[in-house]
N, C-alpha and C positions, 0 to 999 in steps of 0.2 A: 134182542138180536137185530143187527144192521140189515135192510133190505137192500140187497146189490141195486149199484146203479143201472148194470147192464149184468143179464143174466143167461149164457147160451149152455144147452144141454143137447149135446148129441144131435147138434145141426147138420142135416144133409140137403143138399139140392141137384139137382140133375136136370136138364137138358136136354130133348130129342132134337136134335137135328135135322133130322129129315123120319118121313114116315115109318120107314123100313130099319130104319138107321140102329145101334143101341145107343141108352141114355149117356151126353157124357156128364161126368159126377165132378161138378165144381166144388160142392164141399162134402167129407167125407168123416163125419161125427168129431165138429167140432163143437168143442165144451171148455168154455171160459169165466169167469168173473172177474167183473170191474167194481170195485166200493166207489161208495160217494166218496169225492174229494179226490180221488186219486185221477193221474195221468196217465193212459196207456199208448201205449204207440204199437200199430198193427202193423207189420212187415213181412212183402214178401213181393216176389217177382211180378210181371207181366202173366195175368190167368191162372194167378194162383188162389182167388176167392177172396180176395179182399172188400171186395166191389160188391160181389155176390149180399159178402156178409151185411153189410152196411144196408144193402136194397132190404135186407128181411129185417134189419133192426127198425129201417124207416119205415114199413109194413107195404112196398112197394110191390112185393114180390114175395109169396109163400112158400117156405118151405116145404121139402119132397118130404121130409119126417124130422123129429126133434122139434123141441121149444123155444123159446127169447122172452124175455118179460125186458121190461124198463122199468126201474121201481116197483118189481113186483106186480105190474100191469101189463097181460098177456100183447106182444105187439102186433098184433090185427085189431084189437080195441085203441079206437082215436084218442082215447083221455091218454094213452103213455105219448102220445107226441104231443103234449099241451107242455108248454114250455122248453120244450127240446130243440136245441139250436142247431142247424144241417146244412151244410155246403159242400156239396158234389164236385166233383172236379172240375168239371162245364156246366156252370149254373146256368139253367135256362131264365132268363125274367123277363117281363112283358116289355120290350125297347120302347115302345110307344108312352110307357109311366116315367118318372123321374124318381133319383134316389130317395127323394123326400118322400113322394107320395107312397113307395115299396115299403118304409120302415113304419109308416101311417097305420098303413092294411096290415103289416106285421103285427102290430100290437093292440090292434083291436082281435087280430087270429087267434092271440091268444091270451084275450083277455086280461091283458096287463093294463094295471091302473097306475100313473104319477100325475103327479100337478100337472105337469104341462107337455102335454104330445110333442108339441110342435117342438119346445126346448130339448126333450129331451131326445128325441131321433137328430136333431142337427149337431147336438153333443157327441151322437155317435160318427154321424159321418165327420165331424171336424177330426175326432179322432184318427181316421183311415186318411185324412188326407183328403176327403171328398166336398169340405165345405163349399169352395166356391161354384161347383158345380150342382149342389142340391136340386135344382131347380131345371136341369136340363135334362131330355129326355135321353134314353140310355141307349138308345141308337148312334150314338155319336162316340161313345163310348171303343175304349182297345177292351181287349181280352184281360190285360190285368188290374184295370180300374172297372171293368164287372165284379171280376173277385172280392173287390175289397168291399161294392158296397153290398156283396153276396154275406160277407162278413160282418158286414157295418148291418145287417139284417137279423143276422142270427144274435150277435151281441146283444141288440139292441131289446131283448123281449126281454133279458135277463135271464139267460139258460140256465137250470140246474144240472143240464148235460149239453156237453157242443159233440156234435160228430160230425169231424171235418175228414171230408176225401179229395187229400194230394191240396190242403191249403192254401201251399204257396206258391204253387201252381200259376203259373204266367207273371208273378211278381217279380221285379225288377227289384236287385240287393236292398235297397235300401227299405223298398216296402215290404221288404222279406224278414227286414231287421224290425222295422216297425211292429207286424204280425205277429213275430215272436214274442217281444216284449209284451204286446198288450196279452196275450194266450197268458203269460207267466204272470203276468198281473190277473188273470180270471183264475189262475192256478192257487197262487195265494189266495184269492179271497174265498175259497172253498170250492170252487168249479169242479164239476167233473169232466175229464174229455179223453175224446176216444178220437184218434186221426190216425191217418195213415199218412206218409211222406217218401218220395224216393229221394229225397235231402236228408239223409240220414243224420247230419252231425245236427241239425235241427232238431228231429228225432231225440235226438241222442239229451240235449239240450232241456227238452219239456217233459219226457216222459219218465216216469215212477219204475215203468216195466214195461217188457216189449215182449209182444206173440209175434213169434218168427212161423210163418204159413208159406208151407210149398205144396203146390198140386193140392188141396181143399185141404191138407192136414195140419192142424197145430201139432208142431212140431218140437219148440221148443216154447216158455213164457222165463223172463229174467228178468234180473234186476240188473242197475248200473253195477250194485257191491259184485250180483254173480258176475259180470264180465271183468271188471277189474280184478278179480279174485282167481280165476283162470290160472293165471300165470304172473312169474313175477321180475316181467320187463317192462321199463317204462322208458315210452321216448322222448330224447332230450333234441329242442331244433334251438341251435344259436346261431351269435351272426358275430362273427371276428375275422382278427387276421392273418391267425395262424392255424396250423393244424394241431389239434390235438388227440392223443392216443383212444383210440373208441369212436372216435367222429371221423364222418365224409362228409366232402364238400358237397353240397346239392348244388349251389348255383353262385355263382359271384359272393365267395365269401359268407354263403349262410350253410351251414352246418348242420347234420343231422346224425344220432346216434341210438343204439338202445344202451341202457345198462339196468343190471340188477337191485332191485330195490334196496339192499343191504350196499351198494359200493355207489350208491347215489350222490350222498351227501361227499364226501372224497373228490367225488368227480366234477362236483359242483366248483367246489374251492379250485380244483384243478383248472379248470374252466375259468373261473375268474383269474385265476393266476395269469392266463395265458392274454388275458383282455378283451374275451370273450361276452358278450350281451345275451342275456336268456333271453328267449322270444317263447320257449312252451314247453311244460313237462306233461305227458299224460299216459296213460296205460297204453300200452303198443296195443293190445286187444278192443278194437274197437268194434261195433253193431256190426260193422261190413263183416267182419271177419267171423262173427259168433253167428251171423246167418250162413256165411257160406258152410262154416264146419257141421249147421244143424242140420243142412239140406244134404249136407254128404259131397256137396260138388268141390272140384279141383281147380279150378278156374276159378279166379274172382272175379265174378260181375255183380254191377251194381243193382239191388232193391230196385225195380221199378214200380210206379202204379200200373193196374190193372183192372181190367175189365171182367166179367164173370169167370 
């Protein structure tokens, strides 16, 4: 029998506020599993226990009652974060070190053996984009070139698990595209990982199945099949120069529609008849919308990250 990667049983935490005050209950018996290899994606609003949950996976912070193991290794015990890859939203690192020297002290933390240190932490930062900067100290550094080599750290030990919080977080599009790729490339090669994102089509993109969490409750856990399965609209966006029967114009000529899975194909040809350019078909049911409907709200707003 497979030992979960990540193992929560009826996790509660709670919060005094003030002396007199009552506890407030960030999480309220959350119970999940994650297998090796697979990608989960955690979502849920701003203090909805995402944060929470992650501080008690990384043994930051105790839980008020319930379990966690990692690999079966209770997480208050240091041996479940030996090889465990971890990037907070606002990674703290020492400014005064250089990227080079952070991935150094990485991999002696955790005891990771190759030929050659030095080759192979500069393999990682050339990866993120960090090569020519290896060697300068991280004070000089923006907020989204800390991320990366926050990233280029966790990579760099050879995680059996990454748990990233809010990833792409201060990346700029292109190193947002970058991150994802390399995640999907750790995803194929067996990885486990467990993030959280308020970029949901990101999300949407890396993850196996999504725990949707409001107020400390797992609320809903899916798959992509359960959301496309939902219902059976899919939306078509083109770009032509006519109207056609089912399509609005969204903007200068690009087009946007839903239709029925069964009258797809029909409307496709119809569409090309008319001289029309497909640009995207995909389930109109998207993560935004299978959170909002699991939380109960009327309003669409978007997933944010969140703190306890």
């Amino acid at each position: 029998m497979t030992v979960p990667a990540i193992s929560i049983d009826d996790l509660r935490k709670s919060y005094r506020k003030a002396w007199r005050a009552q506890p407030v209950m960030a999480l309220r018996g959350v119970t999940l599993n994650v297998e090796p290899g697979e990608a989960f994606g955690f979502i849920g609003a701003n203090g909805a226990g995402k944060t929470t949950t992650i501080k008690i996976l990384m043994g930051l912070i105790q839980a008020t009652q319930g379990q966690a193991t990692l690999f079966g290794t209770p997480v208050g015990d240091p041996a479940a974060r030996l090889r465990l890859g971890y990037v907070p939203e606002n990674p703290y690192l020492y400014d005064y070190l250089t990227p080079l020297e952070i991935l150094h002290m990485s991999l002696r933390l955790h005891r990771l053996r190759v030929p050659s240190v030095d080759a192979h932490c500069r393999h990682w930062l050339e990866r993120l984009g960090l090569g020519a900067v290896a060697g300068k100290p991280l004070r000089s550094f923006s907020k989204g070139m800390t991320q990366r080599v926050a990233l280029a750290q966790a990579l760099s030990i050879e995680p059996r698990l990454l748990i990233l919080d809010e990833p792409l977080s201060g990346l700029d599009p292109l190193g947002r595209r970058d991150v994802v790729e390399i995640l999907s490339e750790y995803k194929r090669a067996g990885g486990t990982l467990f993030l959280t994102s308020h970029v949901l089509h990101d999300v949407e993109r890396l993850a196996d199945r999504f725990g949707l969490i409001h107020e400390g409750v797992l609320r809903a856990v899916r798959s992509p099949a359960d959301l496309t399965g939902d219902q059976e609209q899919v939306l078509v966006r083109t770009f032509g120069p006519v109207a056609v029967a089912g399509m609005r114009e969204d903007f200068a000529g690009r087009w946007v529609g839903e239709v029925s899975r069964s009258a797809l194909w029909p409307h496709l040809e119809q569409l090309r008849a008319a001289g029309h350019v497909l640009l995207e078909i995909r389930p109109s049911l998207s993560l935004e919308v299978a959170f909002i409907r699991a939380v109960g709200q009327t309003e669409p707003t978007t997933p944010t990250s969140g703190s306890p």
